[in-house]
RODO-2510 file (C-alpha; in nm, 4 decimals, decimal comma):
residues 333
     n   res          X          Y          Z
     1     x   -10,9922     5,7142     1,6078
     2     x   -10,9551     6,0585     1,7198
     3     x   -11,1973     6,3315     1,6582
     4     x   -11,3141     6,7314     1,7803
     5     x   -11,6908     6,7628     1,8935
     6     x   -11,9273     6,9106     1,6578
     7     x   -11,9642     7,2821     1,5722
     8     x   -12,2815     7,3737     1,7223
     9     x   -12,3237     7,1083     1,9132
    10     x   -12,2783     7,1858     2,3093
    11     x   -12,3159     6,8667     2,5382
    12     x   -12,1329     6,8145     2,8535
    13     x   -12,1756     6,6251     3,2204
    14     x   -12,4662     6,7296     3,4003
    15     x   -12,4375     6,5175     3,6806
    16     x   -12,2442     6,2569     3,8884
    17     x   -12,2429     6,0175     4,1487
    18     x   -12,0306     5,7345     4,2524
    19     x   -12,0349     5,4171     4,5137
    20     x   -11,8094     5,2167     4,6553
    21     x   -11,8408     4,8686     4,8709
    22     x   -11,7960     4,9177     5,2414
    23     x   -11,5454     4,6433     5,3191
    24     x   -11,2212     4,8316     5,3262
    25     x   -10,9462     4,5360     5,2365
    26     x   -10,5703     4,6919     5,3672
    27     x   -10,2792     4,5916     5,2455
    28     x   -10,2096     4,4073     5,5762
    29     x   -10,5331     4,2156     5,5298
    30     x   -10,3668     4,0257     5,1854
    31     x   -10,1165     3,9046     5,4004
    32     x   -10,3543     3,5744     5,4956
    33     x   -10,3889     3,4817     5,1250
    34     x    -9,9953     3,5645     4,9426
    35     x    -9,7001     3,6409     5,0298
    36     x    -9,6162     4,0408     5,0467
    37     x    -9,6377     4,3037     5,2849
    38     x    -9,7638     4,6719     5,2978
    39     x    -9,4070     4,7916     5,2032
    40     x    -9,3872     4,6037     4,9094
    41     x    -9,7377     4,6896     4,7723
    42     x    -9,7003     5,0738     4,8671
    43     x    -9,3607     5,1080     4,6730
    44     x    -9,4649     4,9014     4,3652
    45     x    -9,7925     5,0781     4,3386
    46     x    -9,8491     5,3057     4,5422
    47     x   -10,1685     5,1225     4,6543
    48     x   -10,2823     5,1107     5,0977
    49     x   -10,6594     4,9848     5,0375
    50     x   -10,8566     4,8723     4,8350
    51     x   -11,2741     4,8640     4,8801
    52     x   -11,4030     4,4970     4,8009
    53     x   -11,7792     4,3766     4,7614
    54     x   -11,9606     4,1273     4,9848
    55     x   -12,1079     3,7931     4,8593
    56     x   -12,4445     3,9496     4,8333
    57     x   -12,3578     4,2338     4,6367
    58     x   -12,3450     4,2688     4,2649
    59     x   -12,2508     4,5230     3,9777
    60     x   -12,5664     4,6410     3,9859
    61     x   -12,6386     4,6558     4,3423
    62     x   -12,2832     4,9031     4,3374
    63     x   -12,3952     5,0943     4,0324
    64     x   -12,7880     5,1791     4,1155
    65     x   -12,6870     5,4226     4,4173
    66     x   -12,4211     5,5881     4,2097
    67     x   -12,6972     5,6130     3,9038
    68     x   -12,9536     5,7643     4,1144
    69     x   -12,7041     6,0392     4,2555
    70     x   -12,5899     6,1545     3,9118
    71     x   -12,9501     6,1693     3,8159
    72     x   -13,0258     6,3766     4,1165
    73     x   -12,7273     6,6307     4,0917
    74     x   -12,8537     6,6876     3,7197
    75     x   -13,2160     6,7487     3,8193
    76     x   -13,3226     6,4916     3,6299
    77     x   -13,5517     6,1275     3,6920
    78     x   -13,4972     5,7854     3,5510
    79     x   -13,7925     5,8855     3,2820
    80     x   -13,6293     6,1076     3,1534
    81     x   -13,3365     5,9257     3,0092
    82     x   -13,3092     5,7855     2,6969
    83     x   -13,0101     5,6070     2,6496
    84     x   -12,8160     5,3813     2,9584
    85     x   -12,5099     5,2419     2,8874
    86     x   -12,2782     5,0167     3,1447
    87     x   -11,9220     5,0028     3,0838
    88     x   -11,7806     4,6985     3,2811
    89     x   -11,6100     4,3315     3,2442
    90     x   -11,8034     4,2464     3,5531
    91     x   -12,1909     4,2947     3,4699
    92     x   -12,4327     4,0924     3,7131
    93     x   -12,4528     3,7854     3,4597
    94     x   -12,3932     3,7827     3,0501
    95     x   -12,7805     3,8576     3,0130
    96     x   -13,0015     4,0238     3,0631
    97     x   -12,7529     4,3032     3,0392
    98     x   -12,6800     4,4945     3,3932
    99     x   -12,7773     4,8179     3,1298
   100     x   -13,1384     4,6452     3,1522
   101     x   -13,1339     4,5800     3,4838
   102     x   -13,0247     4,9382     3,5849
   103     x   -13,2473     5,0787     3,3438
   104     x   -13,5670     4,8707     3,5231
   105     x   -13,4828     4,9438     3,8495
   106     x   -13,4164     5,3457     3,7884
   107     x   -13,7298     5,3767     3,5675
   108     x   -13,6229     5,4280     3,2396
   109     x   -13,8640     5,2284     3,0701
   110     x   -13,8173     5,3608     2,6944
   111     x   -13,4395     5,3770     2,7641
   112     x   -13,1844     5,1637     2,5176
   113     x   -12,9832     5,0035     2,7551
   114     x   -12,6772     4,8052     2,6765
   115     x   -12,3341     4,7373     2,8447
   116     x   -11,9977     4,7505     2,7017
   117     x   -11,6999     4,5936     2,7659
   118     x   -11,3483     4,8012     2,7025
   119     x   -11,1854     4,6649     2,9528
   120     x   -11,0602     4,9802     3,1703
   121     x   -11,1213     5,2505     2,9126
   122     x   -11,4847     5,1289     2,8738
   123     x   -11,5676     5,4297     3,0648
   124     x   -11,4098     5,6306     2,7864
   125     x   -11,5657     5,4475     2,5211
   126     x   -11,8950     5,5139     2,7173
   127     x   -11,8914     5,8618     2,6789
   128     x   -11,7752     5,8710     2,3587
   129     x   -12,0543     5,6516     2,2604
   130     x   -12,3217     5,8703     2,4488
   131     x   -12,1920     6,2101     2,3075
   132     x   -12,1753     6,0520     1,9449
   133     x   -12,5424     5,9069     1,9780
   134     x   -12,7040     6,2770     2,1171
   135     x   -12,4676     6,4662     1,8816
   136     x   -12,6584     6,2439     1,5962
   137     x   -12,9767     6,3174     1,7766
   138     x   -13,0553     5,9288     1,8860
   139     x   -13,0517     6,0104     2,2076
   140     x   -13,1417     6,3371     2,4267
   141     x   -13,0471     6,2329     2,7669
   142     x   -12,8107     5,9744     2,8639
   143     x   -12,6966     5,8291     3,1964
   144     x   -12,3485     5,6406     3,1366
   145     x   -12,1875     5,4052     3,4443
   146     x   -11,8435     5,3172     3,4796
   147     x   -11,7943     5,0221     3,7469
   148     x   -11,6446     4,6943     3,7951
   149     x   -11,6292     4,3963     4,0779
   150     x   -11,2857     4,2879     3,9833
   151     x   -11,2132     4,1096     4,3331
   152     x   -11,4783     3,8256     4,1502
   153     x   -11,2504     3,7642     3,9092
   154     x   -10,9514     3,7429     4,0286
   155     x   -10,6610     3,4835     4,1673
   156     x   -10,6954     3,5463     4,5431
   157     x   -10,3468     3,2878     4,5615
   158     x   -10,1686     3,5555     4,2793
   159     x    -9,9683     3,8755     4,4414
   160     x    -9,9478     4,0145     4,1498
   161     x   -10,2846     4,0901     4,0131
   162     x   -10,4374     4,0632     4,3983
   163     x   -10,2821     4,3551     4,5324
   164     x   -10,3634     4,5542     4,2128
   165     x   -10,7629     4,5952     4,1999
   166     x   -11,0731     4,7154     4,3638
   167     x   -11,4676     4,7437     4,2951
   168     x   -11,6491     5,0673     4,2851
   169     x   -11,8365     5,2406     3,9954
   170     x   -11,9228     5,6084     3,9076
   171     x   -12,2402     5,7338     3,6888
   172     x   -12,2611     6,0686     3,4929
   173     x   -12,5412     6,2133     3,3363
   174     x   -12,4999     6,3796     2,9720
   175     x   -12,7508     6,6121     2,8327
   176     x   -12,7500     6,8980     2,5667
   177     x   -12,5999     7,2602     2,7150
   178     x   -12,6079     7,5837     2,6772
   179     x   -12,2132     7,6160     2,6117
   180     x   -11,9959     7,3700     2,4660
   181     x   -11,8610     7,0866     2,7014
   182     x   -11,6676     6,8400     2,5552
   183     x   -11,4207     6,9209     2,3035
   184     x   -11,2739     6,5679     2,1254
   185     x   -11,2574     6,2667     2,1951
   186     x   -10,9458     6,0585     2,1028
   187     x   -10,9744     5,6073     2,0928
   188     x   -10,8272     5,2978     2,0208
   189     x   -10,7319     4,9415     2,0022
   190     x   -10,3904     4,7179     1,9666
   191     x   -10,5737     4,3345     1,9911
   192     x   -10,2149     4,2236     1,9237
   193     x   -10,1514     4,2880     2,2457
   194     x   -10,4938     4,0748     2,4475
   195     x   -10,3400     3,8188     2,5896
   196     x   -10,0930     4,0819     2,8346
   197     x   -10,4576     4,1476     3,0117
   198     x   -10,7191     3,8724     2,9913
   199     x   -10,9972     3,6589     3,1351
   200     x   -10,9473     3,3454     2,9395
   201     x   -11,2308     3,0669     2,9827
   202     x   -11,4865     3,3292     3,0251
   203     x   -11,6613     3,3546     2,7170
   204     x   -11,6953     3,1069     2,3968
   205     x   -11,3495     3,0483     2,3322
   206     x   -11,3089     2,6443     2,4349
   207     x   -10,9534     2,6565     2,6647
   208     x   -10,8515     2,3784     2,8539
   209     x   -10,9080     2,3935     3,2068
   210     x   -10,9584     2,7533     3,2261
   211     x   -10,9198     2,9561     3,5852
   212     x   -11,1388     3,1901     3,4683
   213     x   -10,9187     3,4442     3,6537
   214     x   -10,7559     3,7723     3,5514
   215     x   -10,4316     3,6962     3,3725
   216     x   -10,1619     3,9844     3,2921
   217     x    -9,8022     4,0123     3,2025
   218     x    -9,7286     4,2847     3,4383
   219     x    -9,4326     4,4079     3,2121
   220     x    -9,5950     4,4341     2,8790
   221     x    -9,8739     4,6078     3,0291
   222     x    -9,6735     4,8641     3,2627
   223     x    -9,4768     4,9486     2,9000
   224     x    -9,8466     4,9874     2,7287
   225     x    -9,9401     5,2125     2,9468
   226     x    -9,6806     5,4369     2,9964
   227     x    -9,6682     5,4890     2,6638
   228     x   -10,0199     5,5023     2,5567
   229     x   -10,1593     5,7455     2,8055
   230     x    -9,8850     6,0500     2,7130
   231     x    -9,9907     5,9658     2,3723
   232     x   -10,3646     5,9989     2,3353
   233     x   -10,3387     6,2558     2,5727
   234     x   -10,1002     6,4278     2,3275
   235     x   -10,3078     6,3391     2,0314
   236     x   -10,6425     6,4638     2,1422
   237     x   -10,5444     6,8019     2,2206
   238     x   -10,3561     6,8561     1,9592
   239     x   -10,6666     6,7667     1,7738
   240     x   -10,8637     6,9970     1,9744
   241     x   -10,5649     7,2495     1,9609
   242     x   -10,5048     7,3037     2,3512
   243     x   -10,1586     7,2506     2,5218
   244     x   -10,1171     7,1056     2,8548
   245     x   -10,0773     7,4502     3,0050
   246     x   -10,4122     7,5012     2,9047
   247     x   -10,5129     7,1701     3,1266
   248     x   -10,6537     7,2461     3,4248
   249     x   -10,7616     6,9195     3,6191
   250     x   -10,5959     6,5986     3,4715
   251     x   -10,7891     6,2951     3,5370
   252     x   -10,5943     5,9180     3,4551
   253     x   -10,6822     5,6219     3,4814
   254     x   -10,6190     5,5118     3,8440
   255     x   -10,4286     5,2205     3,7721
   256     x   -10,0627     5,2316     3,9469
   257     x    -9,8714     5,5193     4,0659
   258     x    -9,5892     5,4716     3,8758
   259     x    -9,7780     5,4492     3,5968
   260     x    -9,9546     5,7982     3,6531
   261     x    -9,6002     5,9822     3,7961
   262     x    -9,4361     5,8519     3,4418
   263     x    -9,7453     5,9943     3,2545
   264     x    -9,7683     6,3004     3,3986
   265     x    -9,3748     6,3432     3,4259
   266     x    -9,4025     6,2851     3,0672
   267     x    -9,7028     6,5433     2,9359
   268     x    -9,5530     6,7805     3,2236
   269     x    -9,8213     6,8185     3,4127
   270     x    -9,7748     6,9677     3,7778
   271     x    -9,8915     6,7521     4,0346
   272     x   -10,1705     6,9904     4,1738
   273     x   -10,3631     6,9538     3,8859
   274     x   -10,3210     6,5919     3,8847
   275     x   -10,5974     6,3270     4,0642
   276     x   -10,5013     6,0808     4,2423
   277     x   -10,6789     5,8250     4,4202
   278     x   -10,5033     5,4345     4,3830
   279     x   -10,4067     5,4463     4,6917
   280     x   -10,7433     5,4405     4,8542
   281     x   -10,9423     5,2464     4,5576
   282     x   -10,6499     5,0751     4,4186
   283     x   -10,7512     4,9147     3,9989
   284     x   -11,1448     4,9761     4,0104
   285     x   -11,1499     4,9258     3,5881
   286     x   -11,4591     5,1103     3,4439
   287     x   -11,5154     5,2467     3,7674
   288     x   -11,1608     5,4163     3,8056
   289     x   -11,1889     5,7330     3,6108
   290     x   -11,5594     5,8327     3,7313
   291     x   -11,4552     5,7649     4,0967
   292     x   -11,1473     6,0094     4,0185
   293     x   -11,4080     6,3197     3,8811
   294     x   -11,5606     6,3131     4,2168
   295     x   -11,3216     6,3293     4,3842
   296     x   -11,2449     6,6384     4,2138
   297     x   -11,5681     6,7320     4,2341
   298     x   -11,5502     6,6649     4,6071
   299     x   -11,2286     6,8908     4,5960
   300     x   -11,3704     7,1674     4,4154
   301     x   -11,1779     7,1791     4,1297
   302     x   -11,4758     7,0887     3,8748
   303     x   -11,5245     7,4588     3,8557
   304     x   -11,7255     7,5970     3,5647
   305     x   -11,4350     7,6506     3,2762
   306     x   -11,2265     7,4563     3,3641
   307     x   -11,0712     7,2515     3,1138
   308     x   -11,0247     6,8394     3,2207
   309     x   -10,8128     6,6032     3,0561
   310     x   -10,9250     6,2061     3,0824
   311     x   -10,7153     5,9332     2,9708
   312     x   -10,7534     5,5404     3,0287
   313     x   -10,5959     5,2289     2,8922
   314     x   -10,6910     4,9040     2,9526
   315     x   -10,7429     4,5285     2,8184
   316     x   -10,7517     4,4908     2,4692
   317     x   -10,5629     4,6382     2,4925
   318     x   -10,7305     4,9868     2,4422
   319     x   -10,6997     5,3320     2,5169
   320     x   -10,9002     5,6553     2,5253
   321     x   -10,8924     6,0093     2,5839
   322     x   -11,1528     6,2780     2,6262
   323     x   -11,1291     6,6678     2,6643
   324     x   -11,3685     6,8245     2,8182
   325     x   -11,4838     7,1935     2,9224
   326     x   -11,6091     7,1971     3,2718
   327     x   -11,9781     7,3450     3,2759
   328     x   -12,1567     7,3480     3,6171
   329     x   -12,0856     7,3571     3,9551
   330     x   -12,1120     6,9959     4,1204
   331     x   -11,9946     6,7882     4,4312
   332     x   -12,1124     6,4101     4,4295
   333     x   -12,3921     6,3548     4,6227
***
């Protein structure tokens, strides 16, 4: 599914925040539970430390901090949004939704609130899903959060998806603007290929003797994703009809650096205009692309004008891009 935003229409980012846990897990620290060493993670993935929630802590507890600083940057309260949606494969429990429970706790008491589950590109569905519903005019304000606990899911005795992931979770606020903001969005879907990337035993699907830990076959996945992000990067702005010398600030999904040198090798982007932050967040799902705007925003390179590039891929396995035209002047709170 690919589209270019409405004529006429003109709706961008207003704000953004974003949270991490404040355990800092090193690669030395996974020695005590597999076998590897800080070498051997840094060269496979580029990867030094990850940030990893405490017992008490859930999605929510992660995600309400980063909600209330996007809704601060954009000048805007709880009240005043309309439309809350949670992109995540970790909410706080299957229901009540953690979209409710965000929405309750922030204020937004006439607010739809749902999660959605994309895997790592559920941040990218997200917005696409928030732009489509205020484009349509369901919706006038909405608040969409990108965030995952993965370290609750996964195989603490299994190097290779241990040393891969992190929790953390961004928020960005989207509201009608004077000039147009984003540009196209560009999504998809290959269920052939689920069971590379998957949680089985976790929903209503009977197994026998499920883990209920992250499964992935490391190899079909790396060869998904090098391919998938040059090529919904590619498709969506051709769609919008942009070239990547027209890209200012590429944003990917923050998933392995050899995954992101091979994409950007690939769509030629120079590496200044590339962000980059696995190596201090390391796989944070949902969470990975929103954490990656503020750090640009931190940077300074979410100047007014300039035009960012978003791509993520994830289990599903899906994939989604978004263009977007940068229109105010923000660092995360």
């Amino acid at each position: 599914m690919i589209g270019a935003a409405k004529d006429g229409i003109a709706i961008s980012i207003t704000g953004l925040g974003c949270k991490v846990p404040d355990r800092v897990v090193t690669n030395d620290d996974l020695k005590q539970y597999v076998d590897t060493t800080d070498e051997w993670i840094r060269e496979r993935t580029g990867i030094r430390e990850r940030r990893m929630a405490s017992r008490d802590e859930a999605l929510s507890d992660i995600a309400l901090p980063a909600s209330r600083d996007a809704l601060e940057q954009a000048g805007v309260e709880g009240k005043d949004i309309d439309l809350l949606i949670v992109a995540t494969v970790t909410p706080d429990m299957s229901f009540p939704s953690t979209g409710a429970i965000l929405a309750d706790k922030l204020g937004a008491v006439d607010a739809a609130a749902y999660d959605l589950s994309a895997g790592c590109t559920g941040f990218m569905y997200a917005l696409a899903q928030a732009y489509g519903m205020l484009a349509g005019g369901l919706a006038k304000r909405a608040l969409v959060v990108g965030g995952d606990l993965l370290s609750r899911i996964l195989d603490w005795e299994d190097r290779s998806t241990l040393v891969l992931f992190g929790d953390g979770a961004g928020a960005v606020v989207i509201e009608a603007v004077p000039e147009r903001g984003f540009l196209g969005f560009e999504l998809g879907a290959d269920g052939a290929g689920g069971a590379s990337l998957w949680l089985p035993g976790s929903g209503s699907r009977i197994f026998d003797e499920p883990e209920r830990f992250v499964k992935m076959n490391g190899r079909e996945v790396f060869k998904f994703a090098t391919r998938i992000l040059v090529q919904s990067a590619q498709n969506v702005m051709e769609r919008c009809g942009v070239t990547i010398d027209d890209i200012d600030v590429y944003v990917p999904h923050q998933a392995n650096m050899r995954i992101i040198d091979h994409a950007t090798r690939k769509l030629g982007v120079p590496s200044e205009k590339v962000v980059i932050n696995v190596d201090r967040y390391g796989n944070t799902s949902s969470g990975s692309i929103p954490l990656a705007l503020a750090d640009a925003a931190q940077d300074g390179r979410l100047k007014p004008g300039k035009l960012v590039l978003m791509t993520g891929m994830g289990a599903g396995l899906t994939w989604g891009s978004a263009l977007i035209r940068w229109t105010k002047e923000m660092t995360p709170a």
